[in-house]
Legacy VTK file of the C-alpha trace (Angstrom):
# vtk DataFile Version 3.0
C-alpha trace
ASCII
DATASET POLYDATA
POINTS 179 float
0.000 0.000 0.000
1.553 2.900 -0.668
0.147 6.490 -0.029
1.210 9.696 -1.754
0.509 13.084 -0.428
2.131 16.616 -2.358
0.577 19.514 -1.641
2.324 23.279 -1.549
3.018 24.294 2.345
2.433 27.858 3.088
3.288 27.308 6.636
6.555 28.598 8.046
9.585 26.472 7.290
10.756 24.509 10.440
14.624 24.185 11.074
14.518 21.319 8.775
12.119 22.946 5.999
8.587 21.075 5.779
8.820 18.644 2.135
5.885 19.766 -0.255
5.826 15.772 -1.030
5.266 12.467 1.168
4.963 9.065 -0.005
4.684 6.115 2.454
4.720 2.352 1.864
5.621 -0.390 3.757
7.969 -3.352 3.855
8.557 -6.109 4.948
11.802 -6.607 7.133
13.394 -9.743 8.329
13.911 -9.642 12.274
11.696 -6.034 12.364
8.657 -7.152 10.519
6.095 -4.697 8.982
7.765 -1.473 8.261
6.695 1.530 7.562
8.899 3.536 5.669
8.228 7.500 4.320
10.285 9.111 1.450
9.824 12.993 1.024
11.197 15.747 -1.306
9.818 19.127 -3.289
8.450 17.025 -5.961
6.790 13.413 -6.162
9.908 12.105 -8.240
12.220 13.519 -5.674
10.218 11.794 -2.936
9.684 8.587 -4.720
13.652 8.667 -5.360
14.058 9.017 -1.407
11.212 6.604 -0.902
13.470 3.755 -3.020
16.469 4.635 -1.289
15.128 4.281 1.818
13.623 1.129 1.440
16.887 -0.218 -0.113
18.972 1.063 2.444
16.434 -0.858 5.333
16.477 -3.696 3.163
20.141 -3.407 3.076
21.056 -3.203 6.737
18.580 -6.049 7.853
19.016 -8.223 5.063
20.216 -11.808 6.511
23.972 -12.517 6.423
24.525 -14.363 3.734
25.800 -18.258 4.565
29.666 -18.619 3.736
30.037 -21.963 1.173
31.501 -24.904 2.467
35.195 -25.195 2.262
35.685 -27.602 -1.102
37.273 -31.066 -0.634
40.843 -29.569 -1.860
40.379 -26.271 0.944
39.292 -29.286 4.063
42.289 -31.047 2.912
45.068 -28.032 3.606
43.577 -27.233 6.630
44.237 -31.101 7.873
47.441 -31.082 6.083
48.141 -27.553 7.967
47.354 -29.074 11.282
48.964 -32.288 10.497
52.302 -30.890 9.281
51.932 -28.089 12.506
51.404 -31.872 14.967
54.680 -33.376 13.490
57.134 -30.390 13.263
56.255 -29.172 17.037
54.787 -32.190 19.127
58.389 -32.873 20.375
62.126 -31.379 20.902
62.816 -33.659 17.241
60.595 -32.258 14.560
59.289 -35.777 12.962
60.318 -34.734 9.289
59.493 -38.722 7.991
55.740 -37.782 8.940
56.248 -34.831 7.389
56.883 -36.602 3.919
54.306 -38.852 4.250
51.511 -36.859 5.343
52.755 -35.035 1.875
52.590 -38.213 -0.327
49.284 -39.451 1.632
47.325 -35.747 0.549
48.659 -36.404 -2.969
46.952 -39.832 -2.809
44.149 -38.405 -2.267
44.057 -35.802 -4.152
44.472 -38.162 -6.807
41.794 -40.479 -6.309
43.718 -43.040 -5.254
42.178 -43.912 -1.889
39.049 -46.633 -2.605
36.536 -48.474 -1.131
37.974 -51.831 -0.254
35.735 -55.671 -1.505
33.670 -55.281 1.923
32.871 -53.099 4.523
36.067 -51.511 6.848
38.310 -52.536 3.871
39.852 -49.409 1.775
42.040 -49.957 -0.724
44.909 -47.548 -1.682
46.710 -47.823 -5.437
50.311 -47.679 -4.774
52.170 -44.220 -6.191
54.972 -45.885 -7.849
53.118 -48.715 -9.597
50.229 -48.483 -11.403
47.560 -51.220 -10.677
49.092 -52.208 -7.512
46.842 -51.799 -4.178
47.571 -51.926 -1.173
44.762 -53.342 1.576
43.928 -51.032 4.622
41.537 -52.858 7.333
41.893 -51.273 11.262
44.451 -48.641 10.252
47.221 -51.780 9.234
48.102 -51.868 5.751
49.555 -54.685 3.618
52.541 -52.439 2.153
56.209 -53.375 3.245
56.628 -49.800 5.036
53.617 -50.639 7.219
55.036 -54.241 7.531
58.753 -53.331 8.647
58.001 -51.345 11.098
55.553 -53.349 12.581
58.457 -55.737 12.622
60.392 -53.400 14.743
57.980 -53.235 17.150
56.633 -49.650 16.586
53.178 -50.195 16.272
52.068 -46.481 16.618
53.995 -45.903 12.954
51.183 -45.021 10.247
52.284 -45.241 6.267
51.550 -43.010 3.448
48.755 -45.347 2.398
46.914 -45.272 6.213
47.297 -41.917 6.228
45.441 -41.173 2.675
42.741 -43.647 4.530
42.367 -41.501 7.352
42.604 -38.468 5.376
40.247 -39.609 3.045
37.574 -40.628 5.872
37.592 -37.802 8.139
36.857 -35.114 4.454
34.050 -37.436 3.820
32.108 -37.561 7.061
33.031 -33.707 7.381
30.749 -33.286 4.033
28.414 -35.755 4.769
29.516 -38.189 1.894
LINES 1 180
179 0 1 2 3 4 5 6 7 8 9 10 11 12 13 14 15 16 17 18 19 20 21 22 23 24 25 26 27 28 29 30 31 32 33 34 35 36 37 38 39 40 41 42 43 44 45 46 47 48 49 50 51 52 53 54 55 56 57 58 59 60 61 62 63 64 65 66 67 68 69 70 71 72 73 74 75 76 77 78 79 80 81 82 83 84 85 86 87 88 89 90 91 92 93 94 95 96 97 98 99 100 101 102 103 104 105 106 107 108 109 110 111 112 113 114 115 116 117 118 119 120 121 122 123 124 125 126 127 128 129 130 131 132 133 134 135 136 137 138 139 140 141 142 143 144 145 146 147 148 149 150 151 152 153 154 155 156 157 158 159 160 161 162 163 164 165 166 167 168 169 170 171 172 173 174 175 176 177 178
């Protein structure tokens, strides 16, 4: 509804001046509601001018913040990397520069696509970087490679491999973005 109203004013000028044209209208506001909102100037152009602007200007400061996108795959990945590389360089006196490397090769994996869904459930399957059509089997975060396998041999059973990594990588992007 909007309401216009220009008539010549004869009365005195107040410290403001009095405008020889009104229009009103209102909007509606998120958070506020029903709005009324009045535009005036000498002439109806000049008050439907102010009218607009004023209405835009409402709009404008109460208009909902607009929702940031999700980070992309690629953007979730740095940040883990970030934190990741941040974990092995400062956890101890010794930065850990082997984890360094293989948190490296296990984000290229995959960012690749090389980290798979293994034959059954809690099976992933991870193509090997340096030959093609090779996989390697990840079940409980132990993998069949000969890294994984050596140091398990040694006794260090806390020792993760490029190839767990890219698994654990891989799984904690895609329940992050609901995949």
């Amino acid at each position: 509804m909007q309401k216009v109203a220009c008539q010549p004013n004869n009365s005195k000028p107040g410290p403001l001046g009095e405008a020889a044209c009104s229009m009103n209208t209102y909007v509606e506001v998120p958070t506020l509601g029903r709005v009324q909102v009045t535009g005036r100037g000498a002439s109806g152009l000049e008050a439907a001018q102010h009218l607009k602007a004023s209405v835009e200007a409402l709009q404008t400061l109460y208009a909902p913040a607009p929702v940031p996108a999700p980070p992309t795959r690629e953007a979730r990945l740095c940040a883990l990397l970030a934190c990741g590389l941040t974990k092995a360089l400062t956890a101890s006196e010794t930065p850990d520069y082997p984890l360094v490397e293989r948190l490296l090769k296990a984000v290229s994996l995959v960012v690749r696509g090389m980290v798979q869904p293994g034959e059954r459930a809690g099976l992933m399957a991870v193509e090997s970087d340096t030959t093609r059509g090779m996989w390697y089997q990840i079940e409980r975060l132990q993998c069949t490679c000969r890294d994984f396998k050596r140091h398990l041999e040694r006794g260090n059973d806390r020792f993760y491999c490029k190839h767990v990594l890219a698994v654990l990588l891989n799984e904690r992007i895609n329940a992050e973005q609901g995949a």
